[in-house]
VEXDREN-2710 file (C-alpha; in Angstrom, 1 decimal):
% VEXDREN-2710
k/r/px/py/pz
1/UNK/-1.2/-14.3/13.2
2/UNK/-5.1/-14.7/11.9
3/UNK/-4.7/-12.5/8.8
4/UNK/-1.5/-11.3/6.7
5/UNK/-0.9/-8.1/7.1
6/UNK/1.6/-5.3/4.9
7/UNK/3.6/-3.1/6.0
8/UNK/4.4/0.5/4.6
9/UNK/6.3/3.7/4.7
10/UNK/4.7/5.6/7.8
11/UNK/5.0/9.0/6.3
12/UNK/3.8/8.3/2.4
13/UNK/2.5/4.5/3.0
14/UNK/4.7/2.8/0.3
15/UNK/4.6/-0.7/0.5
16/UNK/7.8/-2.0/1.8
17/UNK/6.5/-5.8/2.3
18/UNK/4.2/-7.9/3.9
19/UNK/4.1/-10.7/7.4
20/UNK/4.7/-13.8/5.4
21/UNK/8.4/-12.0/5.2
22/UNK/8.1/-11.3/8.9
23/UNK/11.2/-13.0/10.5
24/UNK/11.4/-11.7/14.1
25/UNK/10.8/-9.2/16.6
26/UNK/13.8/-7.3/18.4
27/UNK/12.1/-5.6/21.8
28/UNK/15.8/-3.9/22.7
29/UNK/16.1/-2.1/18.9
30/UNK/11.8/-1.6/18.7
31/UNK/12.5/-3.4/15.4
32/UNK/11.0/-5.9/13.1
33/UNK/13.2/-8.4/11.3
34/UNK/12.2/-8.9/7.2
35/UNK/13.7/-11.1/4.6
36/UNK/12.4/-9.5/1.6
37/UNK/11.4/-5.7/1.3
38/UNK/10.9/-3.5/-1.8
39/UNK/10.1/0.1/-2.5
40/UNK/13.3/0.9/-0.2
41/UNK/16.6/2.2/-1.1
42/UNK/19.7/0.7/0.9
43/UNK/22.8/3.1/1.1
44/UNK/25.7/0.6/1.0
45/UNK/27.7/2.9/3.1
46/UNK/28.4/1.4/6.7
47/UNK/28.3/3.3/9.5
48/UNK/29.6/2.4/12.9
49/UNK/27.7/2.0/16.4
50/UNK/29.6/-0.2/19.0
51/UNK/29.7/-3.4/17.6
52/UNK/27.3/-2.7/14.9
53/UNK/28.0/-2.1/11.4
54/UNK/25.0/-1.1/9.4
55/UNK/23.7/0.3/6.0
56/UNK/20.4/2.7/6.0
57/UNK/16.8/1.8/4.6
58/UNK/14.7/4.7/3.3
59/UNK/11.8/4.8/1.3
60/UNK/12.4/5.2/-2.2
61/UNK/9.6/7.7/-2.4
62/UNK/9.6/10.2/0.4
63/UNK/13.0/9.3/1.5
64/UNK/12.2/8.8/4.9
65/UNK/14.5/6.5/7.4
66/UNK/12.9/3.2/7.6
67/UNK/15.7/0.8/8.7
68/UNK/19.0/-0.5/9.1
69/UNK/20.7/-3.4/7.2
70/UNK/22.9/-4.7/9.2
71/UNK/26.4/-6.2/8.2
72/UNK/28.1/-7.1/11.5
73/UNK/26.5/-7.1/15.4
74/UNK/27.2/-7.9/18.8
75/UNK/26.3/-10.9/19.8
76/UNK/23.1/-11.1/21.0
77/UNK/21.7/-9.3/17.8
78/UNK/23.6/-12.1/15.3
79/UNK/20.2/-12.8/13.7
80/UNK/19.7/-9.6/12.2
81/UNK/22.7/-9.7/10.3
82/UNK/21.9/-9.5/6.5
83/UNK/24.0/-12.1/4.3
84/UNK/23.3/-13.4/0.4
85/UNK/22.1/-16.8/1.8
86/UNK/19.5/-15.2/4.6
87/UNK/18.4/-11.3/3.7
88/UNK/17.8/-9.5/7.0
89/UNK/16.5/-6.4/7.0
90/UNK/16.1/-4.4/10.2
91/UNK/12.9/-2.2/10.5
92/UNK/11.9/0.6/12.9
93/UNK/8.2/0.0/14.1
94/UNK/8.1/3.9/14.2
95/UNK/8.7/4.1/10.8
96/UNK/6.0/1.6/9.5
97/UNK/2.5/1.9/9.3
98/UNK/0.2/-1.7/8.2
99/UNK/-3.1/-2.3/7.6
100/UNK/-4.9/-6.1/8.0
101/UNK/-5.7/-7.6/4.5
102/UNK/-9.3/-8.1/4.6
103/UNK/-9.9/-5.1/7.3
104/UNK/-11.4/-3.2/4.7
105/UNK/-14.4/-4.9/4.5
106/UNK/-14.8/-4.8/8.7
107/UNK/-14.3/-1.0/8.8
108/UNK/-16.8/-0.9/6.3
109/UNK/-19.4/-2.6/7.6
110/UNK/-18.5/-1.0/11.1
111/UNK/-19.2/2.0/9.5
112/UNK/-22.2/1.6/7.9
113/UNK/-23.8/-0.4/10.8
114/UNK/-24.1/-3.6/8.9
115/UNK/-24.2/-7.3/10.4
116/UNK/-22.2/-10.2/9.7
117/UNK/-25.3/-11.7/8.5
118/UNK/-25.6/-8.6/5.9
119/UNK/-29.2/-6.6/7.6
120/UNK/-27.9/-3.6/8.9
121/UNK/-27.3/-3.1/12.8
122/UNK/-29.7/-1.8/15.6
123/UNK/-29.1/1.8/16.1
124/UNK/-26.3/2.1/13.3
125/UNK/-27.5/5.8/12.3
126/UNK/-27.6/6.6/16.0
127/UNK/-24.1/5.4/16.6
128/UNK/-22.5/7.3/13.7
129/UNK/-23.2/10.4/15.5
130/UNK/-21.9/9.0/18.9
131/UNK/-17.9/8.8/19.6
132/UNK/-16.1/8.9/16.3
133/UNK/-18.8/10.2/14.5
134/UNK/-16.8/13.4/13.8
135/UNK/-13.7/11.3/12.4
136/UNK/-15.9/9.4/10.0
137/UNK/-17.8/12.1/8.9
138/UNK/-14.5/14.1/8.0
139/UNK/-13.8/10.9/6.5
140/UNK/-17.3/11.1/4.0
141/UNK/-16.9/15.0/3.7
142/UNK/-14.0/14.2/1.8
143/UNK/-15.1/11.3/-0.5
144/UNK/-17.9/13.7/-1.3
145/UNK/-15.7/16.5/-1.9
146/UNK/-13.6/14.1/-4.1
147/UNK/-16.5/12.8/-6.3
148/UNK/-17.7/16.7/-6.4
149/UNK/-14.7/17.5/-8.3
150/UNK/-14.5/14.5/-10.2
151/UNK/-18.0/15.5/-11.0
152/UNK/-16.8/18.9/-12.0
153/UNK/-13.8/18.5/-14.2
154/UNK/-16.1/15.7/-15.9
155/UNK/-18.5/18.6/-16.9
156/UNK/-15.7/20.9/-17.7
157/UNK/-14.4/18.1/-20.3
158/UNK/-18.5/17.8/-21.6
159/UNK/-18.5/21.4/-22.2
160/UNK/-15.6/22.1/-24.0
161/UNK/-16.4/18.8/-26.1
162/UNK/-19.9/20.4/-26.8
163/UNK/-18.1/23.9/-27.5
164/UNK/-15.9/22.3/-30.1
165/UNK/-18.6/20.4/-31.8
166/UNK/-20.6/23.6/-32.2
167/UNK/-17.5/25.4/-33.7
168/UNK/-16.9/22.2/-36.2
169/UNK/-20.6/22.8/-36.9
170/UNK/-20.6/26.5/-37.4
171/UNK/-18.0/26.1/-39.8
172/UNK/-18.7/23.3/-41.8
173/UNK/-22.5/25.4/-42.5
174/UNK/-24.4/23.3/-40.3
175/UNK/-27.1/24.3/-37.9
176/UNK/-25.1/23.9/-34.3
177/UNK/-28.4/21.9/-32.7
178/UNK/-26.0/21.2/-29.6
179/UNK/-26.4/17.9/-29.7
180/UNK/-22.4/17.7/-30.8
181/UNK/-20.5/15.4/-28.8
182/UNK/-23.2/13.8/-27.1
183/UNK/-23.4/10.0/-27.7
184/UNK/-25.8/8.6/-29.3
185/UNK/-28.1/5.9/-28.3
186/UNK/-27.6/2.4/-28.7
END
């Protein structure tokens, strides 16, 4: 593994935990093996599947099947079994989503067409309206469309403070010279 990654709830991306807790993989159950996972709730009830005895992970926020904790197995799955001394928790990849710490930065730079060196890349304006160019502009139409309404209910607050100082002014017989609630220099 180059970088540490975390995991998270597929569905509302939760963090559940992280690959320094990363124990094993199990191909035959499409599983990941933790020993230490939070934001999940663990039903102590065990239900039965062959050999398999097992208690079920959801995410304590959307409530959405994550896992198994398993208390007994057949043999060939003894290493996912969860006791005191060695926590195992059982993990469907389905379930999880993950993103690479540190991949922020690369998908930003991707993005915005700059080098490793920090000058900006040959063609980066072209290539943003190549292949993926509709995805990432989606992306930017809603940061924009986040900051307008920021930017909105900012100026809704601002008027309503300006309002009320001119109403404190009207009735305390001063001249309302709307400059209420504005801050004054320093």
């Amino acid at each position: 593994m180059e970088r540490p990654f975390i995991l998270t709830c597929h569905k509302c991306r939760q963090v559940i935990s992280d690959s320094n807790q990363l124990l094993a993989t199990v191909p035959s159950l499409d599983a990941l093996v933790l020993d230490a996972i939070v934001g999940v709730r663990i039903d102590p009830t065990d239900e039965r599947e062959g050999a398999a005895a097992f208690g079920r992970l959801s995410c304590h926020d959307c409530h959405t099947e994550l896992g198994r904790v398993y208390s007994a197995a057949a043999e060939p799955l003894q290493h996912v079994v969860h006791r005191p001394e060695a926590p195992r928790y059982t993990l469907h990849r389905g379930a999880l989503g993950s993103y690479v710490m540190g991949s922020a930065k690369e998908q930003h730079d991707r993005a915005h067409g700059v080098r490793s060196d920090g000058g900006e890349a040959e063609g980066a304006w072209a290539a943003r309206d190549g292949a993926g160019g509709e995805a990432s502009e989606n992306v930017l139409v809603q940061q924009l469309m986040r900051v307008v309404l920021g930017l909105d209910q900012r100026l809704k607050a601002l008027e309503q403070l300006r309002a009320k100082g001119e109403e404190r002014a009207a009735e305390g017989g001063e001249e309302g010279d709307g400059e209420a609630g504005r801050k004054r220099a320093r």
